[in-house]
N, C-alpha and C positions, 0 to 999 in steps of 0.2 A: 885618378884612381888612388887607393889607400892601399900600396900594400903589404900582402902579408907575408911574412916571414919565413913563417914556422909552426907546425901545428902543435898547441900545448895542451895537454892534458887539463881536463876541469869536470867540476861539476855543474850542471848548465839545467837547471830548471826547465820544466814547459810553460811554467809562469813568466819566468823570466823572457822566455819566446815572446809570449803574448804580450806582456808590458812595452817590450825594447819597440820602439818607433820605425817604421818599416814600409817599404817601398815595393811594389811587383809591377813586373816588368813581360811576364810572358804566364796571363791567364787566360781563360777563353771563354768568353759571357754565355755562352749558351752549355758551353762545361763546366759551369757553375752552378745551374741550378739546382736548388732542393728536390727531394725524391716526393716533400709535401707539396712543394709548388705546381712540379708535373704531375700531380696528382689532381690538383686544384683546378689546372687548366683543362684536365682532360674531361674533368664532370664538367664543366662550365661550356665547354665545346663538344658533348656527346663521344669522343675518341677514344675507342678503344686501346687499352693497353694490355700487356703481358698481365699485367695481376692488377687486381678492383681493390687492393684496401693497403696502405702507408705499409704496412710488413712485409706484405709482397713486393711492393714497388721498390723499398731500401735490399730487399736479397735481387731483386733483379738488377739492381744497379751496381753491386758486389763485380768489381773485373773477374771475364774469367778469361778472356783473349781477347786480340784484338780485331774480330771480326763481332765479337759482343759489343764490345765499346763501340764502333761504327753503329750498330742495329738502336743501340741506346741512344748515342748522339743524334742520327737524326731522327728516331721515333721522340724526341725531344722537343726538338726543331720544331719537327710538324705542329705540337702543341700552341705555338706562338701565331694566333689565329687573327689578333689584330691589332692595332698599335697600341694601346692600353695595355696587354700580356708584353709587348715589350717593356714596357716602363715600368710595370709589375718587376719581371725578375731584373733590370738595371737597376732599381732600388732595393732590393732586397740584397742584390751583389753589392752596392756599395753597404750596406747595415752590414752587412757581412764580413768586408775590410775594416770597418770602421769598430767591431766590436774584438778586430782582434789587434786595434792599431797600426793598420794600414794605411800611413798618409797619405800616398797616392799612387794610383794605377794607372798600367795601359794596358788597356783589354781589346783583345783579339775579339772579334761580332764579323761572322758571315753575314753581310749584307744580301750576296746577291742570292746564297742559298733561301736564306728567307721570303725575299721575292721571288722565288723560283716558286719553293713548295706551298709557300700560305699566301702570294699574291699582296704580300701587304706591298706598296710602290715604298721608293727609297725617301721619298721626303715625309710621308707619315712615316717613318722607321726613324728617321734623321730628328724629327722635333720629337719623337719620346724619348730619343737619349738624351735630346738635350733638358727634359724637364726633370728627369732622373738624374742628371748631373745636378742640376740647379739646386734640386733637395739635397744630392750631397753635399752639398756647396753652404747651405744657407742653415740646413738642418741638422748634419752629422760633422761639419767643420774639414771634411776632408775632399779630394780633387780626384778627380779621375779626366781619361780621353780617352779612344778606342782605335782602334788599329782595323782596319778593314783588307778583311784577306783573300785575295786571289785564291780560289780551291783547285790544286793541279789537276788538269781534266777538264780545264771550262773552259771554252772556245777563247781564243786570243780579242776576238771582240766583244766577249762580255768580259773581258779584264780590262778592256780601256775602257770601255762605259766606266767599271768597277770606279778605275782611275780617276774620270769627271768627277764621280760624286767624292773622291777622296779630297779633289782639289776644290771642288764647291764648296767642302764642309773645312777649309783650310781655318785652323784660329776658330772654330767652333763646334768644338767636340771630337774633331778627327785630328789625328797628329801624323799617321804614317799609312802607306799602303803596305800589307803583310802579302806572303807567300806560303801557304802551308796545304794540306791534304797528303795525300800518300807520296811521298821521295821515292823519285825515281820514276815516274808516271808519264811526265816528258821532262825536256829538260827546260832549265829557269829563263835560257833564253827567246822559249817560246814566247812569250810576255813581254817584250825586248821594248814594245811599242807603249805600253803602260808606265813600265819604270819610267822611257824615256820622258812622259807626259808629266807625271811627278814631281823628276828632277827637274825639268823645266821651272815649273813651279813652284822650287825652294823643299819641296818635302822631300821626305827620306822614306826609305826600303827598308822592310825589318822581312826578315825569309826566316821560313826554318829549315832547317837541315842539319847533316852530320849527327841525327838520332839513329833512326832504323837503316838510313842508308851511310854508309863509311866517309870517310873525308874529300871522296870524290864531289860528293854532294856541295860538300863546303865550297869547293873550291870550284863548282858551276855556280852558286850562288853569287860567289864574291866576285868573279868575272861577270855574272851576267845583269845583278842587279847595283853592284856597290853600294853595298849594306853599311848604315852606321851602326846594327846592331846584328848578332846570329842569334833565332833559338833553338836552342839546345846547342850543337857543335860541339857534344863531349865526344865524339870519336874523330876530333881530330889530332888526338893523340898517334891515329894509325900513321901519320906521315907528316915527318918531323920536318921538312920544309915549309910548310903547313903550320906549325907549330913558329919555328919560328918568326913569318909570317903574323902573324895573330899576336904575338907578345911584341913585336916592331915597332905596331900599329896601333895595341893594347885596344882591339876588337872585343866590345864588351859581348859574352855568351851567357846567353838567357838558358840555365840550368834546372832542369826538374828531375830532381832524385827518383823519386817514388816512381813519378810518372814513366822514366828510363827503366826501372826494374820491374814497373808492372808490365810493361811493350816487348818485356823483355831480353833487352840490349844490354844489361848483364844480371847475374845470377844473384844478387843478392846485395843491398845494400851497404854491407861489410866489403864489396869487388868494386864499388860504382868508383870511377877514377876519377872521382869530386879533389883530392887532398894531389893528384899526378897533376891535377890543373895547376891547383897553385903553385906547385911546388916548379913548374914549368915557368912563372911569374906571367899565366895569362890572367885576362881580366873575368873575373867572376859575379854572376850575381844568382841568387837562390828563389824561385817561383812553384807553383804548383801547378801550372796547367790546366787539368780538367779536375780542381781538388774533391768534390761530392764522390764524381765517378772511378777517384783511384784512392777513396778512404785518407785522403791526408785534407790539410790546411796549408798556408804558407807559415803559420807559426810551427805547426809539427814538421814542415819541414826541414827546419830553424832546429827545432829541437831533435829530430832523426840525425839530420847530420853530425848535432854534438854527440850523442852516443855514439855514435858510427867509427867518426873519427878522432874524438876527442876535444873538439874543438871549445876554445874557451869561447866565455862571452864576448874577450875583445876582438875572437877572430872572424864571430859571430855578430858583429858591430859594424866591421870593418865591410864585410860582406854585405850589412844593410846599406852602409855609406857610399858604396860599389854601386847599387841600384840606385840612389838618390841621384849620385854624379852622372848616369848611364840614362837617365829619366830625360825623355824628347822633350824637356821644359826651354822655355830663354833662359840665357843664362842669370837673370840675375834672380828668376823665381828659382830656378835648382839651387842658388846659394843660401837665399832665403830659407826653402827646405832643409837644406843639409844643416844650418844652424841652429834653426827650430828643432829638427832631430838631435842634436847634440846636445840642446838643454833639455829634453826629455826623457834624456839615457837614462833606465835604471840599473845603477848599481846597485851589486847584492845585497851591500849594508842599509840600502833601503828597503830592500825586499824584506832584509830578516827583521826588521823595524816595524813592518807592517803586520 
């Protein structure tokens, strides 16, 4: 971890967001798509949607709770009709890192929901991530892997199935089994059987929790899965045992600003307790979750937080170097990464240069 100190007052560009070389660690492929893409798919597959033309489609995708965000995510979903529309929008999500300097991702992808509603089976779903990685690979110069997530509510034997194709897909293109849907739903050790299958087989557990639900979450999480990573976990502030716990162990916590004040979970980007993390010395890194669907990026995230908090670029650096080290890579590609990011940094006085 790199860390940080002290929050300093700066001036912090959105350009400079967009140049600085950068890592995400907790996005979610099908909460990424374009409002043109869904739009594309929907004529190409007859499927109706809330509004027929790009203007309507971008105000319906505007958050306005999150029982809308649900209705959107998976009136989304349902779009991806066969494995071609998956490769479609995994290449357009990596053009999308890649134009904002996004070296590499792990992207959250419902597998099983996909085979649920559109019938596509898992191994046509499995070779179009991986040809859409390949292009980002060969074509955009940048890496991605995907995380494949348990949805709380799906019977305990579609989460081991889930499990096989996590461990199937080990070393090509899948890096972790995830945990996400609504907190609180059951608890994490309903799944007890899947982790187990995982860990057997060298993989790790990435859950989320400690968003909408309190630090309790956290802490059936880290008992029931043994996570090397949390997303979200900014309310484990509520319980300082917990806390110190997490800074021990330096539990890196996959943070989304925007995404926490759109759900709700506090009032106002100026309250979000991003700056109580560090100052706690837990481990931090900055992502945008579902960015189309909650109006931000990962670089406006970058740049939200420096208004917000004042945050310099180096502290703004330090936090991309947090996700590089935090990235489910071997270790000597994460080194490679982080050095390669290092000679990419821009400094201002290149900016004003430019």
């Amino acid at each position: 971890m790199f860390p940080i100190a002290a929050k300093i007052p700066g001036m912090v560009s959105l350009e400079f967001c967009r140049r600085m070389p950068k890592v995400e660690l907790h996005v979610h492929l099908e909460g990424s798509i374009r409002p043109e893409t869904v739009l594309k798919l929907a004529q190409r597959h007859d499927i109706k949607l809330p509004a027929a033309d790009l203007d309507g489609l971008r105000e319906w995708y505007k958050f306005r709770d999150f029982p809308h965000f649900v209705e959107i995510y998976v009136s989304v979903s349902k779009c991806l009709r066969t494995a071609d529309d998956i490769e479609l929008i995994a290449r357009e999500f990596l053009q999308g890192q890649a134009e904002q300097n996004i070296w590499h991702s792990e992207a959250t992808y419902s597998a099983t929901t996909i085979e649920k509603h559109n019938g596509i089976p898992w191994p046509d779903q499995h070779a179009a991530l991986k040809r859409a990685l390949e292009y980002g690979r060969n074509e955009l110069g940048i890496s991605a892997n995907f995380i494949l997530d348990i949805v709380r509510g799906d019977p305990a034997e579609r989460a081991l199935e889930l499990a096989h194709w996590v461990v199937g897909a080990k070393d090509d293109g899948v890096c972790a089994l995830g945990l996400a849907g609504i907190e609180g739903l059951c608890p994490a050790s309903e799944y007890a059987a899947a982790y187990d299958f995982v860990h057997d087989a060298g993989m790790p557990v990435v859950p989320h929790a400690g968003e909408t639900k309190g630090a309790e979450s956290m802490i059936d999480v880290i008992q029931a899965t043994h996570p090397v990573r949390i997303g979200h976990g900014v309310r484990c502030l509520e319980n300082a045992d917990l806390v110190k716990q997490l800074r021990e162990i330096q539990m890196p916590l996959e943070v989304n600003p925007s995404s926490n004040v759109c759900l709700g979970v506090f009032p106002s980007m100026d309250e979000h307790p991003l700056p109580n993390l560090l100052d706690e010395g837990l481990y931090v890194t900055i992502n945008s979750d579902d960015p189309p669907m909650f109006g931000t990026s990962l670089s406006e995230e970058y740049y939200r937080c420096a208004q917000a908090f004042g945050f310099s670029e180096d502290i703004l650096w330090s936090l991309s170097l947090n996700a590089a080290n935090a990235a489910l890579l071997p270790a000597e590609e994460k080194r490679t990464l982080a050095r390669r990011m290092s000679e990419g940094f821009p400094h201002s006085d290149e900016e004003d240069d430019n």
